[in-house]
C-alpha positions in Angstrom: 2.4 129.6 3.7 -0.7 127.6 3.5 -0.6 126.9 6.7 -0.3 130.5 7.6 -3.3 131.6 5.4 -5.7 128.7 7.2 -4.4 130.5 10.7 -5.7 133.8 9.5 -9.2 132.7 7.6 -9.7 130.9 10.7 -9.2 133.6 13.3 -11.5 135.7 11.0 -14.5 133.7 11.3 -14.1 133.4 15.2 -13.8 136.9 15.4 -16.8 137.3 13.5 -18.6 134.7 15.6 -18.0 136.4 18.2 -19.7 139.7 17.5 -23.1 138.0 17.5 -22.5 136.7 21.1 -25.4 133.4 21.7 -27.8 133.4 24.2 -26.4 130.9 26.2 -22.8 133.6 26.5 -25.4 136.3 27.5 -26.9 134.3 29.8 -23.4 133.6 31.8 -22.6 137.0 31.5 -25.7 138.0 33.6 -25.7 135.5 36.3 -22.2 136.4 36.6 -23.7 140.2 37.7 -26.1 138.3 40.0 -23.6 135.8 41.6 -21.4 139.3 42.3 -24.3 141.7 42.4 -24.3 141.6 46.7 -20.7 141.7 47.4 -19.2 144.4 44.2 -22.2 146.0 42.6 -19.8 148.7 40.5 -18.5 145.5 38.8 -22.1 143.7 38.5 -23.1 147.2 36.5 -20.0 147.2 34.8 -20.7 143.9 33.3 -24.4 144.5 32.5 -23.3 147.8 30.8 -21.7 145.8 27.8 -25.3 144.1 26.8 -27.1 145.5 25.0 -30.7 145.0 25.9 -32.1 144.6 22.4 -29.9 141.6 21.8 -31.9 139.7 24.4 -34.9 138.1 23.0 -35.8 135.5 25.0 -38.3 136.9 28.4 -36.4 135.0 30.5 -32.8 137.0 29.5 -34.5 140.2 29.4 -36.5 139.6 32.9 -33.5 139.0 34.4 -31.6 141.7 33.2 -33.8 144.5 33.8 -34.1 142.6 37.2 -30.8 143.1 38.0 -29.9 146.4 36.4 -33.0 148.2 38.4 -31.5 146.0 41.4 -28.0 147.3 40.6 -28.8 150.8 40.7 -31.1 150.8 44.0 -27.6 149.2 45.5 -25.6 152.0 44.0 -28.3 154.8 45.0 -28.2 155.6 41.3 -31.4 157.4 39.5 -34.0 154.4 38.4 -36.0 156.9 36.1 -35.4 154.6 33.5 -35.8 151.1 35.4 -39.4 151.2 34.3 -38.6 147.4 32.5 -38.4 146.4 36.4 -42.3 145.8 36.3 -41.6 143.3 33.4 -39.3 141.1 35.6 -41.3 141.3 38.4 -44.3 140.2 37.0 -42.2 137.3 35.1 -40.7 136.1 38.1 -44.3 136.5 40.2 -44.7 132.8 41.6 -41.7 131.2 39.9 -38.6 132.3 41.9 -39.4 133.6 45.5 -35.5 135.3 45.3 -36.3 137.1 42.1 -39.4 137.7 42.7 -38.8 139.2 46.1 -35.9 141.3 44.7 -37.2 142.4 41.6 -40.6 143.5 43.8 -38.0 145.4 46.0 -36.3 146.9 43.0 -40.0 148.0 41.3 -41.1 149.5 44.8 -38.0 151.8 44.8 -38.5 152.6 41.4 -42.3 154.2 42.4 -40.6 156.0 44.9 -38.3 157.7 42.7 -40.7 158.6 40.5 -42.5 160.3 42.9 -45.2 157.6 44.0 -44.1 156.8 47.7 -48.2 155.7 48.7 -48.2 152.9 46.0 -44.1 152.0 46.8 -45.4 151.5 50.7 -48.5 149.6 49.0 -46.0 147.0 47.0 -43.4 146.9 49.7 -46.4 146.2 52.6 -47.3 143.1 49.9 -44.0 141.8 49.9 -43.3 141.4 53.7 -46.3 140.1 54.3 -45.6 136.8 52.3 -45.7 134.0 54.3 -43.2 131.0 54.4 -40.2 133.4 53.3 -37.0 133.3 55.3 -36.5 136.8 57.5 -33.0 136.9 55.9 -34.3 137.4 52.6 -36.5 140.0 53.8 -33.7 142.5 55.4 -33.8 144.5 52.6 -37.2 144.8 51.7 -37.5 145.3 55.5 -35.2 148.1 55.6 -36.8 149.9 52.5 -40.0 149.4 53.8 -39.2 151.2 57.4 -37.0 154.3 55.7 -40.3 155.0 53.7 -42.4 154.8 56.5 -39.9 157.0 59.1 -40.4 159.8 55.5 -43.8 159.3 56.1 -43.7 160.0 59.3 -46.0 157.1 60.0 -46.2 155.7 63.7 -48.2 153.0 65.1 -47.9 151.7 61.4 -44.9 152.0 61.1 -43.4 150.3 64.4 -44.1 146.3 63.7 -42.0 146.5 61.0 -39.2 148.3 63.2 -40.0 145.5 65.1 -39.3 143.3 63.2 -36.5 144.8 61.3 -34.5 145.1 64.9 -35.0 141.3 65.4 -33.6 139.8 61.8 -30.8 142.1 62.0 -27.5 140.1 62.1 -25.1 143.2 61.6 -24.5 145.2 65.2 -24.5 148.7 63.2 -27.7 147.5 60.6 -29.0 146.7 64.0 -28.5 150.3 65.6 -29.9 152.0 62.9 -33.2 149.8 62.8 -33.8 150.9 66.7 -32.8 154.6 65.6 -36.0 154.1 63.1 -37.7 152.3 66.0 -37.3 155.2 68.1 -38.4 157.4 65.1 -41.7 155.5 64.8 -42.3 155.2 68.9 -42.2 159.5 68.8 -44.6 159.9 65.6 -46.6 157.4 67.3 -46.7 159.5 70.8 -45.5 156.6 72.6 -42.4 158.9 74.3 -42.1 156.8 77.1 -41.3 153.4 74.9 -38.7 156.1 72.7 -37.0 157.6 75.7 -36.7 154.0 77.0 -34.9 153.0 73.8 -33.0 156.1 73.2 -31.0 155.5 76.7 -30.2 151.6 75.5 -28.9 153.3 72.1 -27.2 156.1 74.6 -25.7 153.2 76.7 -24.4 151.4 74.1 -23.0 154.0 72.3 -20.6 155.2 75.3 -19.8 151.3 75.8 -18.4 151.2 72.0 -17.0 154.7 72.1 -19.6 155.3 69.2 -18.9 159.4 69.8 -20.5 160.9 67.2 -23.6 158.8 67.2 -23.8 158.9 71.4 -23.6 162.8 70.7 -26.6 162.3 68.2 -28.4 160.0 70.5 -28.1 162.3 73.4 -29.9 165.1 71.0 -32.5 162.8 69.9 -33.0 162.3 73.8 -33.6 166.4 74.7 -36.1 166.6 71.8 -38.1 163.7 73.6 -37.8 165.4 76.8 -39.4 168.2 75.2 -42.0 166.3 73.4 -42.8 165.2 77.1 -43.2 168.9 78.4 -39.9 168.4 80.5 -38.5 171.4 79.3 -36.0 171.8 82.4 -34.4 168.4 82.3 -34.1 168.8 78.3 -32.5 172.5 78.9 -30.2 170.1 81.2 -29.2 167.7 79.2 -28.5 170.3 76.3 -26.3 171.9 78.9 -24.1 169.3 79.3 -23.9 168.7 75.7 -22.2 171.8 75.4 -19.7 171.2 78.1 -18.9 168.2 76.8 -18.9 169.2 73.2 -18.1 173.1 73.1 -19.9 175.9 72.5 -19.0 175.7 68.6 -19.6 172.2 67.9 -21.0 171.1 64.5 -25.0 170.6 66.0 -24.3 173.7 68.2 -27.5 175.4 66.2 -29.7 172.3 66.6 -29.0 172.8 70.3 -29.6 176.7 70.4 -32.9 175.6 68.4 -34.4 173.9 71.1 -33.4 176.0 73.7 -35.5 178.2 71.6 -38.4 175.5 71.6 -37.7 174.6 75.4 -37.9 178.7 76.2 -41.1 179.4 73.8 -42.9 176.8 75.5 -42.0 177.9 79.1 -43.6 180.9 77.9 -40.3 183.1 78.2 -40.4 184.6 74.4 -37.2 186.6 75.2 -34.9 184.0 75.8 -36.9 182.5 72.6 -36.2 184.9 70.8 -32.5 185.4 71.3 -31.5 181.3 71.0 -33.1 181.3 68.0 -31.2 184.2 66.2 -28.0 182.3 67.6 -29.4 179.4 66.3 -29.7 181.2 62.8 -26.4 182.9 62.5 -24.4 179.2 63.7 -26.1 177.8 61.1 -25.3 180.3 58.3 -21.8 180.5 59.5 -21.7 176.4 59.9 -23.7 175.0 56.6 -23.7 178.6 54.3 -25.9 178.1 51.1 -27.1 174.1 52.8 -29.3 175.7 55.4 -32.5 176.0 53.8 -33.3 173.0 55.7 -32.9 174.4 59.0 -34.6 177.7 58.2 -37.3 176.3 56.9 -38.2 175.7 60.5 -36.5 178.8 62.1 -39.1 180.8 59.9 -41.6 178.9 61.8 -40.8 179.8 65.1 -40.1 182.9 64.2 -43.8 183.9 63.0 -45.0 181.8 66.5 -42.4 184.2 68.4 -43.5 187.0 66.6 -47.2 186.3 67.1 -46.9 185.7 70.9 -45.2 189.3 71.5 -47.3 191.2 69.2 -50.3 189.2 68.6 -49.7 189.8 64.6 -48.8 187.2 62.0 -46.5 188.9 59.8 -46.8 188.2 55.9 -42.8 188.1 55.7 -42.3 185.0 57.9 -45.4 183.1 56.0 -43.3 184.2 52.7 -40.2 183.3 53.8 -41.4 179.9 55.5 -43.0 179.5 51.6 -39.8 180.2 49.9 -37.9 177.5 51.9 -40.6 174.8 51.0 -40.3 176.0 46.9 -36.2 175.8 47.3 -37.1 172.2 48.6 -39.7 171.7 46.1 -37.3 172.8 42.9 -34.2 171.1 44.2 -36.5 168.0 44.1 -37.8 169.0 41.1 -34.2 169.5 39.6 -32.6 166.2 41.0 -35.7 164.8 39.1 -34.7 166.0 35.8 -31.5 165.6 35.8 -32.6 161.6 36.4 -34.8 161.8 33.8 -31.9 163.5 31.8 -29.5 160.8 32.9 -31.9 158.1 31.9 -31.8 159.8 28.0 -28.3 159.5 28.2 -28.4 155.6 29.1 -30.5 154.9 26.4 -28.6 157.1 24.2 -25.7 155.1 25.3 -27.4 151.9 24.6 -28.7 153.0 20.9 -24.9 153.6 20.5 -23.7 150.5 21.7 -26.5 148.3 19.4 -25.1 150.9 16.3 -20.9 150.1 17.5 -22.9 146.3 17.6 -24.0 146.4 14.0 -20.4 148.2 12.7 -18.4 145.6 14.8 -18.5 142.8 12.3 -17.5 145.2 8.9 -14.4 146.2 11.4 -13.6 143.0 12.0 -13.3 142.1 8.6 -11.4 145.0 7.5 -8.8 144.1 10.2 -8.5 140.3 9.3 -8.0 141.6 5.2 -5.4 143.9 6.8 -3.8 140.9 9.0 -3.7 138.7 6.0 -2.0 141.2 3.9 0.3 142.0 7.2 1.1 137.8 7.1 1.5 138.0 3.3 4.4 140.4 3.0 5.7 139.3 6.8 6.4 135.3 4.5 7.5 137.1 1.5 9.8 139.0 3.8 10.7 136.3 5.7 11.4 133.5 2.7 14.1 136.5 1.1 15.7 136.6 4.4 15.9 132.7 4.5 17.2 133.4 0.7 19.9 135.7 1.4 21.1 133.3 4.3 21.2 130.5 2.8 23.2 132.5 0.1 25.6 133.7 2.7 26.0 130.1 4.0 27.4 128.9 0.5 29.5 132.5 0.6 30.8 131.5 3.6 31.2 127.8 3.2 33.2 129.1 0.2 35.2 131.5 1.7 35.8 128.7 4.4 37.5 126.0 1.4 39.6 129.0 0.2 40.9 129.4 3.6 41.4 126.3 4.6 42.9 125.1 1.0 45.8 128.1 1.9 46.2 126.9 4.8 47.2 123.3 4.2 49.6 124.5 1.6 53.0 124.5 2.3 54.8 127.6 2.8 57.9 129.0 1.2 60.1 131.8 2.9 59.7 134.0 0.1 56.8 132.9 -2.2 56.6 134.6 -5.7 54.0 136.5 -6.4 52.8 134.2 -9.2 52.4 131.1 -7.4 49.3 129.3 -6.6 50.2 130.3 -2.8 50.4 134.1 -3.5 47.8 134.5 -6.2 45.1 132.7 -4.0 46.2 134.9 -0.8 45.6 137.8 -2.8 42.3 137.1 -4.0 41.8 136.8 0.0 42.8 139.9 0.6 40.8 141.8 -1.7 39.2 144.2 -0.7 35.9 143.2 -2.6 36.2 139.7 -1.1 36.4 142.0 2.5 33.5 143.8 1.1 31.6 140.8 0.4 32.2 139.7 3.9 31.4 142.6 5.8 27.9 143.5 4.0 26.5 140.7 6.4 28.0 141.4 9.6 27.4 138.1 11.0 29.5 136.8 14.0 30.6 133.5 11.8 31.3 136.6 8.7 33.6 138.3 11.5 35.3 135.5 12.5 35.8 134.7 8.5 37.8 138.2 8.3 39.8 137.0 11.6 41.0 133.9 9.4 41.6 135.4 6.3 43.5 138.3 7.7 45.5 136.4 10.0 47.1 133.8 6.9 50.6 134.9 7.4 50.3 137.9 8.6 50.0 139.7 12.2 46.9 141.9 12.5 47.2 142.6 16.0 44.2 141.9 17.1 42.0 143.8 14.2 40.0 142.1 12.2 42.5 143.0 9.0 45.8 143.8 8.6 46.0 147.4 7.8 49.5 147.4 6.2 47.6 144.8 3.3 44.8 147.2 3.1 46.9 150.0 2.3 49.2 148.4 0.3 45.6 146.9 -2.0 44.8 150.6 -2.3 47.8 151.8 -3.8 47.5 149.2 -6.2 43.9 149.3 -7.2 43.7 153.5 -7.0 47.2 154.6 -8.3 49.1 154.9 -5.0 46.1 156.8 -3.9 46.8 156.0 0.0 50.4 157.4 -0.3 49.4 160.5 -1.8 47.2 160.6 1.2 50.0 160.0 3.6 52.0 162.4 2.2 49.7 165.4 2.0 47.7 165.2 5.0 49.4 162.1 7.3 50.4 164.3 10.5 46.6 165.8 9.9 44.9 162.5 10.3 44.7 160.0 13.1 45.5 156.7 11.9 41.6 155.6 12.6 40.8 158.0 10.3 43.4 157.0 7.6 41.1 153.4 7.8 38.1 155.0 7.5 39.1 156.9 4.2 41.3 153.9 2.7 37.6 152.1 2.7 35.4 154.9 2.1 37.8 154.9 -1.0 37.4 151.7 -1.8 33.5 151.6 -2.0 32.5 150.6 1.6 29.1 151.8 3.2 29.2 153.1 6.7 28.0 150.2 8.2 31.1 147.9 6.7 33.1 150.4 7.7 31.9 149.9 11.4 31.9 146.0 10.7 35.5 146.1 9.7 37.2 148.9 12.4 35.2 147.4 14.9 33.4 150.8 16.2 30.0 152.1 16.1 28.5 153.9 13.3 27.8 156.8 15.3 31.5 156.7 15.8 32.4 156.6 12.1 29.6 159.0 11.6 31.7 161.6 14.0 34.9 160.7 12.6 33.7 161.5 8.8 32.8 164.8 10.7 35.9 165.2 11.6 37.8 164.6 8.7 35.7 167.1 6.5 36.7 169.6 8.9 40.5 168.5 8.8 40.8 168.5 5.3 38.4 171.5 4.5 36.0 169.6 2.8 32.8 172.0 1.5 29.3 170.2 3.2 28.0 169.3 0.5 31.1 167.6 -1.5 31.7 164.2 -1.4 35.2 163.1 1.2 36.9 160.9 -1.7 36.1 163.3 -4.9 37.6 166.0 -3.1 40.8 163.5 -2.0 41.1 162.1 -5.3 41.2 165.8 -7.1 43.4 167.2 -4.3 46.1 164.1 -4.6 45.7 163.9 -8.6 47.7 167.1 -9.1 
């Protein structure tokens, strides 16, 4: 018991120690995040989620977590509203660890984008890559960051070193494509078409040779829009062509193709055929992107008013309207996908003040469950030293019962023993049926096999575990002839199964010794009890034996 109580006291106190977790635990728990950070990000987050961030008091636990959480969610392409720690870490790091610093500059730079300050993200991003004595390999990203900016910048000749160089440190063949595809992008803002067409037809080429179809179908449209660019309307028109013999006439760019048939025709001067691509144009890409077109119509509107300008020499107020709607859609929706950042931010913070307040409870529940263990132990011994009680009880029960039966055994036997000699007087203490009773209340295979051996002294039970005829005959003697009267008023009624059950029901025996003893279930005594109230018209709420025992008293 003492032994048990030490067990619980001491499980307490770890359990306790472990709600104020050290620094060196949180420490483990976030390079853990890093070490997995590249390869499963959802389970990098999923570990920083459990910190909480105002646990972390030393610079170098928080630098590195707000590192890796800003990091985390620029992996994920999460809102970093509320990365704004990020600067923190970076500035820590700043000229102690090239990785972290690196990273965490990354991670900051993304952060100024999303909150709307692109100039200084290009600014912190231009900083980074220009770091000399860095490995190219641990620039990829910053690399990659650094060009998608640029190509939503629209920036050219600026922008096309870092393509450059992006295409060279590549190692991945489709991280490779998509840095020429930005390449391309910066060639074209840049005017340099020829340099673009040259490496739109290697990304065309290579396309077909991997059977890339979907990017060799973009490819080829990226191609007729630098045909145009170049003034060679005709061969783009031909190339378009052919992208709708190959493709269809309903395939999913088929209104970026009728759009610059309409840019091809406006600029060969032929309004007309302008005029009717580009209401093609419009109803495919209703029908084909529905309420997801503002996009596209933003620039429809545009050609429209330069259509409708060119045949009537008029501007028309509705096209400058509707061309200003479509940037104000654009605007809100930005707007919106801003708040609802922002709002997702308030909710992680509202998730960590929760998570600090389940922090400061944690220890008070803790305690309440070890008082509640203890007290669960407590009565679990107490329980447990009555059970080894009561067995060791039935041991000497038993090892009693076990000297009675062997004692009749070794004594010799007469052909007709009187009923006072040693010999009958101790067989019928046997056969008692409160000696049976004793037995049966703990139906123990060794307390079975005791009922075997005292019902089989002398007699034939037949495989039961006691001999019936005994039984019966104990009844009559003990409860005035009570099982006769039975027989004779109601023995073609009842099975003989049920004549057991009510000679022990009689006799004081619970359910569950009378299953012990007939050897059924107590389902199946329960059922038979049933059906012996019903046989003998016993009212449901009187009890089986009163009712016998007034019935066979008259």
């Amino acid at each position: 018991m003492k032994n048990l109580l030490y067990l619980i006291i001491s499980a307490a106190l770890l359990c306790v120690a472990s709600c104020s977790r050290s620094s060196s635990q949180y420490n483990k728990s976030i390079d853990e995040a890093e070490r997995i950070m590249d390869v499963n990000a959802d389970s990098a987050m999923a570990i920083l989620d459990e910190i909480d961030p105002s646990n972390l008091k030393e610079d170098s636990l928080r630098a590195k977590y707000h590192y890796l959480l800003a990091f985390g969610h620029m992996r994920q392409n999460r809102s970093m509203i509320g990365d704004s720690l990020v600067s923190f870490a970076h500035k820590y790091y700043s000229g102690k660890d090239v990785v972290r610093d690196i990273r965490s500059g990354t991670a900051y730079a993304w952060y100024k984008f999303w909150v709307g300050d692109t100039p200084g993200a290009i600014a912190m991003l231009d900083s980074i890559v220009g770091l000399s004595n860095v490995p190219d390999s641990l620039l990829a990203l910053t690399l990659r960051i650094r060009v998608l900016l640029g190509a939503s910048e629209y920036q050219g000749e600026t922008l096309i070193p870092f393509a450059r160089r992006l295409v060279s440190i590549e190692s991945d063949t489709l991280r490779q494509t998509e840095a020429k595809y930005m390449l391309l992008s910066a060639y074209e803002y840049a005017e340099k078409l020829d340099s673009a067409l040259s490496l739109s037809e290697e990304l065309i080429e290579y396309a077909r040779k991997n059977k890339w179809g979907e990017k060799h179908f973009l490819f080829e449209i990226e191609r007729a829009q630098l045909l145009t660019e170049q003034g060679k309307n005709t061969e783009s028109d031909a190339l378009i062509d052919e992208l709708f013999r190959k493709a269809g006439p309903n395939n999913g760019a088929a209104s970026l193709l009728h759009f610059q048939y309409a840019i091809n025709a406006l600029n060969s001067g032929d309004t007309g055929r302008a005029s009717q691509h580009l209401a093609i144009a419009d109803s495919l890409a209703s029908r084909l992107r529905g309420e997801d077109d503002a996009y596209f119509r933003s620039y429809s509107n545009l050609i429209h008013a330069i259509i409708d300008f060119k045949q009537t020499g008029r501007i028309k107020l509705m096209h400058i309207n509707a061309l200003n709607n479509r940037q104000s859609e654009r605007y809100n929706r930005m707007k919106a996908s801003q708040w609802e950042s922002e709002r997702g931010a308030l909710q992680q913070q509202n998730r960590a003040l929760a998570l600090k307040d389940e922090s400061q409870h944690k220890t008070v529940v803790i305690l309440v469950i070890a008082l509640f263990a203890f007290l669960i132990a407590a009565c679990a011994a107490w329980i447990i030293r009555q059970r080894r009680l009561r067995e060791r009880e039935n041991e000497e029960r038993a090892e009693a019962l076990q000297k009675m039966v062997d004692e009749l055994k070794s004594a010799p036997v007469t052909m007709q023993p009187e009923v006072h000699t040693p010999e009958a007087l101790r067989r019928a203490m046997l056969q008692q049926l409160g000696i049976i009773k004793m037995v049966a209340e703990t139906p123990t295979e060794q307390n079975r096999e005791m009922l075997r051996k005292i019902s089989s002294i002398e007699s034939d039970t037949d495989g039961e575990l006691v001999n019936w005829n005994n039984v019966f005959e104990l009844i009559n003697t003990l409860y005035a002839g009570f099982y006769d009267k039975l027989q004779a008023s109601y023995g073609e009624l009842l099975t003989t199964k049920e004549k057991q059950i009510i000679a022990l029901m009689v006799a004081g025996f619970s359910t569950k010794e009378i299953s012990v003893i007939t050897g059924q279930t107590t389902s199946t005594i329960y059922v038979r009890k049933s059906s012996i109230r019903k046989k003998l018209g016993v009212p449901e709420k009187e009890d089986i034996v009163t009712f016998l025992r007034e019935k066979t008293s008259d």
